[in-house]
Structures are given as C-alpha cells and as structure tokens.
C-alpha atoms as an extended CHARMM CRD file, in Angstrom:
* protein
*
        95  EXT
         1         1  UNK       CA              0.0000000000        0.0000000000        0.0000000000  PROA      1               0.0000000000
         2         2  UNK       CA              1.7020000000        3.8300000000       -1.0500000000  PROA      2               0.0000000000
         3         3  UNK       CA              2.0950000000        5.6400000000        1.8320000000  PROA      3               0.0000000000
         4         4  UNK       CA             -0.3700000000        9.2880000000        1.4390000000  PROA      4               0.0000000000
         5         5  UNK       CA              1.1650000000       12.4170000000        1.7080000000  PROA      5               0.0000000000
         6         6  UNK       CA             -0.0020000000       15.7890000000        2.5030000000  PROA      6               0.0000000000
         7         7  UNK       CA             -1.1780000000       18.1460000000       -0.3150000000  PROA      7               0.0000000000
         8         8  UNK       CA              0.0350000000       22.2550000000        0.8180000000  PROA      8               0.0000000000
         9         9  UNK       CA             -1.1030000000       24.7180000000       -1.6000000000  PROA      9               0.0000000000
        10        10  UNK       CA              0.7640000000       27.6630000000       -2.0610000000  PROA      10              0.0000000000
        11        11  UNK       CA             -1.1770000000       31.0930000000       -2.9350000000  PROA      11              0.0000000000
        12        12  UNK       CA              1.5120000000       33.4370000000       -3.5110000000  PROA      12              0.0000000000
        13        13  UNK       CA              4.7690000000       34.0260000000       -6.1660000000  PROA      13              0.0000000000
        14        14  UNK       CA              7.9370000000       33.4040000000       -4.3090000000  PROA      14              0.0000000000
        15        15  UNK       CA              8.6750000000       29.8410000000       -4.2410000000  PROA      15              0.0000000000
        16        16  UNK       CA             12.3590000000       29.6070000000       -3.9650000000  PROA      16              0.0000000000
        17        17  UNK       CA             12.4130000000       28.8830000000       -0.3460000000  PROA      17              0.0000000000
        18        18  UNK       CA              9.3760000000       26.5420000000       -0.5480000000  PROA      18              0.0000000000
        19        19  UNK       CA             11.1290000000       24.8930000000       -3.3670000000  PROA      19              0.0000000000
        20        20  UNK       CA             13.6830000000       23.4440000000       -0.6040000000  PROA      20              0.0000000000
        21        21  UNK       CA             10.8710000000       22.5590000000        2.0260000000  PROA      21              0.0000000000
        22        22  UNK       CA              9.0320000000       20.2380000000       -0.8020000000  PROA      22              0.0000000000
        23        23  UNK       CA             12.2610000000       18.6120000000       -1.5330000000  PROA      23              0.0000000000
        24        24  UNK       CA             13.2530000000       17.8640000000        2.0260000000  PROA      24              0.0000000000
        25        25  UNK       CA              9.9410000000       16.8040000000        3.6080000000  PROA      25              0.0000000000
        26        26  UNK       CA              7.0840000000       14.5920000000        2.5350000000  PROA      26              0.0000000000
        27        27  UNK       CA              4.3480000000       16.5480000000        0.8880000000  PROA      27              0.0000000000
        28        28  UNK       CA              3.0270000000       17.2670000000       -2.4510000000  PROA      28              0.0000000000
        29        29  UNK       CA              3.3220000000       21.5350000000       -3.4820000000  PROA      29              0.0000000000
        30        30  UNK       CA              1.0580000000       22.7690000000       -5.8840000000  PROA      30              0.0000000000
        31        31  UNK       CA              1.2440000000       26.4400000000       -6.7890000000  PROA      31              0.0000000000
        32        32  UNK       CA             -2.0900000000       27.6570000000       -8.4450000000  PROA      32              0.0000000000
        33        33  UNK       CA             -2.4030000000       31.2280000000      -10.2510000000  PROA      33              0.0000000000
        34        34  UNK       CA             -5.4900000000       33.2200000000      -10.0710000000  PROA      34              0.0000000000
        35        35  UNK       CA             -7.3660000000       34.8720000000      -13.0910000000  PROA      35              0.0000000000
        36        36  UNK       CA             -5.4510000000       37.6370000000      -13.8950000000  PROA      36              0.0000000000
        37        37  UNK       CA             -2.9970000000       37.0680000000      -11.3010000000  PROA      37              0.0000000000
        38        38  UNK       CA             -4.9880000000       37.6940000000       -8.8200000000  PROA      38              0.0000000000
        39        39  UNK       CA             -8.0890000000       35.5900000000       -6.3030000000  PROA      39              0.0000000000
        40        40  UNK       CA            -11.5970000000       36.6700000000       -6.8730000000  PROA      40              0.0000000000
        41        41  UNK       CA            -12.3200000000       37.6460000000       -3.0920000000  PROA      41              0.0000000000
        42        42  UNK       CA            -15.6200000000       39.7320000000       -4.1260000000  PROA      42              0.0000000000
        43        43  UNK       CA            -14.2180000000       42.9280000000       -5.2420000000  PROA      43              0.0000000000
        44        44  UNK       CA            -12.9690000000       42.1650000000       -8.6560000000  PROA      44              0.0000000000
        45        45  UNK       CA            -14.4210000000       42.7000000000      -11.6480000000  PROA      45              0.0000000000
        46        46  UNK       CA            -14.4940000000       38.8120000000      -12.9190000000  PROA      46              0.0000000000
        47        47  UNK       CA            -16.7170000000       36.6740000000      -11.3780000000  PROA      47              0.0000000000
        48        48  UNK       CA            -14.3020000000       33.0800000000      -11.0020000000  PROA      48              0.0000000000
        49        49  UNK       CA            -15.5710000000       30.5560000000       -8.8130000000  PROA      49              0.0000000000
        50        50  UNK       CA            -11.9080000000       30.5450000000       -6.9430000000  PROA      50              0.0000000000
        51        51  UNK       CA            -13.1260000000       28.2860000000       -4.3550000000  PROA      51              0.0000000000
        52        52  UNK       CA            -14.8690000000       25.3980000000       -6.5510000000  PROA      52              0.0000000000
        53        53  UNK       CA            -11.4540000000       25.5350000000       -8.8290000000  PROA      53              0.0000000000
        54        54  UNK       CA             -9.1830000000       24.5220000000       -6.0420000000  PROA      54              0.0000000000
        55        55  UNK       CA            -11.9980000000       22.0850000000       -5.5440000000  PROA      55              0.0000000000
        56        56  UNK       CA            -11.5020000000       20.6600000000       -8.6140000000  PROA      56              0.0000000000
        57        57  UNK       CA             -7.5370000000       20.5560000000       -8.2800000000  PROA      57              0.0000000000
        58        58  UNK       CA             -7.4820000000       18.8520000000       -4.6390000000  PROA      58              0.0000000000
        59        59  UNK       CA            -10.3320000000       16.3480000000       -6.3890000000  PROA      59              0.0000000000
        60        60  UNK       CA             -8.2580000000       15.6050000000       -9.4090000000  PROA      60              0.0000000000
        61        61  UNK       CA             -4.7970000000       15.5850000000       -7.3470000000  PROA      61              0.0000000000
        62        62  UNK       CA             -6.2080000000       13.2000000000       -5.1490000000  PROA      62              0.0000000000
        63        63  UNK       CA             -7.4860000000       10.7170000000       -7.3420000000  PROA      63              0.0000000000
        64        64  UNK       CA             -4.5820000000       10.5920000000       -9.9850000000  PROA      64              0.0000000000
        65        65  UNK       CA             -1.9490000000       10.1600000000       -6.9520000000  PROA      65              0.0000000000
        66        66  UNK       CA             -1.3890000000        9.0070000000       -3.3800000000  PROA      66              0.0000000000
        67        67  UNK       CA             -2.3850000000       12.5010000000       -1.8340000000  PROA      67              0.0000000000
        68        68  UNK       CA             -4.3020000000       12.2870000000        1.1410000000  PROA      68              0.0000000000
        69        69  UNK       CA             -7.3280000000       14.8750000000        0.5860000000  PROA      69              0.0000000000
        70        70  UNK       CA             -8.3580000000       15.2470000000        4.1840000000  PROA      70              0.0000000000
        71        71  UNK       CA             -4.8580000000       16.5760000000        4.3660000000  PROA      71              0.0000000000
        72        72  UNK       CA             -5.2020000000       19.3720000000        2.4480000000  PROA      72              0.0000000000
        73        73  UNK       CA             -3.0610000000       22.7640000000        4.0570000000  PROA      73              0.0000000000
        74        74  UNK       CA             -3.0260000000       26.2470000000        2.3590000000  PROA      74              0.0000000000
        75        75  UNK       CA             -0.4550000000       29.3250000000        3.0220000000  PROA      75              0.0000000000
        76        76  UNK       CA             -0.9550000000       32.2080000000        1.0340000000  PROA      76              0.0000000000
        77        77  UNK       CA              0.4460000000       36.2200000000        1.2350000000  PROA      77              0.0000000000
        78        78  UNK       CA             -0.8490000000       39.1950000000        0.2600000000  PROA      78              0.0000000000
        79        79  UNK       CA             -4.4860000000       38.1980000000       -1.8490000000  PROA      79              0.0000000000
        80        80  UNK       CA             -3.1330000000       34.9690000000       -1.4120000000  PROA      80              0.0000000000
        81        81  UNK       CA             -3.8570000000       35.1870000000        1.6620000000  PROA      81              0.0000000000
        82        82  UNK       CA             -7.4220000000       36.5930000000        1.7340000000  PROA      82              0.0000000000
        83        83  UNK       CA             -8.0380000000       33.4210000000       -0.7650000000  PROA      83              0.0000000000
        84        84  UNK       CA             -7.1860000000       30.9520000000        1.7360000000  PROA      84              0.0000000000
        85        85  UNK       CA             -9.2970000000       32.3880000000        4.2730000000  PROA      85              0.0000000000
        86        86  UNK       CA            -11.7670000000       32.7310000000        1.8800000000  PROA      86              0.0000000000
        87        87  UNK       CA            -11.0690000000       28.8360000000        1.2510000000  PROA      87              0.0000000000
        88        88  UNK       CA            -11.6460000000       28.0250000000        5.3920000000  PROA      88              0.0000000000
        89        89  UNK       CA            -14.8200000000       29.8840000000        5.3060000000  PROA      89              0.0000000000
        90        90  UNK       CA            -16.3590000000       28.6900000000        2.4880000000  PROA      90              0.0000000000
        91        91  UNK       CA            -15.5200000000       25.4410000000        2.1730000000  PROA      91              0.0000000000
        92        92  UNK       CA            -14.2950000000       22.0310000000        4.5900000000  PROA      92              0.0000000000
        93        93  UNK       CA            -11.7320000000       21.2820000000        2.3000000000  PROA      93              0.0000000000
        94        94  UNK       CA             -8.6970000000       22.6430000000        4.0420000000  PROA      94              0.0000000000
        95        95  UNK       CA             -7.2190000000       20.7990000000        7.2950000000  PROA      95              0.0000000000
C-alpha cells in the first residue's frame, strides 16, 4: 500500500524557499495562479468561482496520486492570503 502524503497549496509568487521545504519533507506543493494574477475575493471585476477551482484541483490531485485529501493545508500572502481564508470559510476542504 503507497504511503499518502499531505497536499500544501501555495497562494503566492515566491517559491524559492518553498522549493527546498518540498524537496526535504514529505508533501506534495502545488502552486495555483489566479485569473489575472490575482483571487476573486468579491471585489474584482471577474466573477471566477476561486473556491470550486481549487476544488476541482485537490479532487483531481487526489485521485490521480497518493495525496491524502483530508490533508489538504493552504499558506498564502498578500491576496493569497485573503483566498485561503476565503477557502476556510467557504468550504471544509482545508485541514
């Protein structure tokens, strides 16, 4: 049986230091990129369903690898940031 691993989803643009901490621990990185660089949180002017897209990532993640979906984290900065809270309130798909 393949061990699961955590899935950590980064919401923001510099990855050179979280480069290292995927290589030297046991979790999968995934580094999604809002419309227009940038997470609907309400105020812009596009209307993306941000919240059902990472849905759809952590869905097809999980089921094409050995990602463990209840183990789903999320960091972001900046609107990064305000996505991933947006994320914990509106959904129960972060840990």
């Amino acid at each position: 049986m393949e061990m699961e691993v955590l899935l950590k989803i980064f919401f923001y643009y510099n990855l050179s230091e979280v480069h290292k901490l995927i290589d030297n621990n046991n979790f999968v990185g995934i580094f999604p990129q809002g419309l227009e660089e940038s997470w609907n949180l309400g105020e812009e002017a596009f209307k993306a369903d941000d919240v059902a897209w990472v849905g759809e990532i952590i869905k097809t993640i999980s089921e094409k690898s050995f990602v463990d979906s209840s183990s789903v984290y999320a960091v972001g900065i900046s609107n990064g940031a305000g996505m991933v809270n947006k994320l914990a309130k509106e959904s129960d798909m972060l840990k």
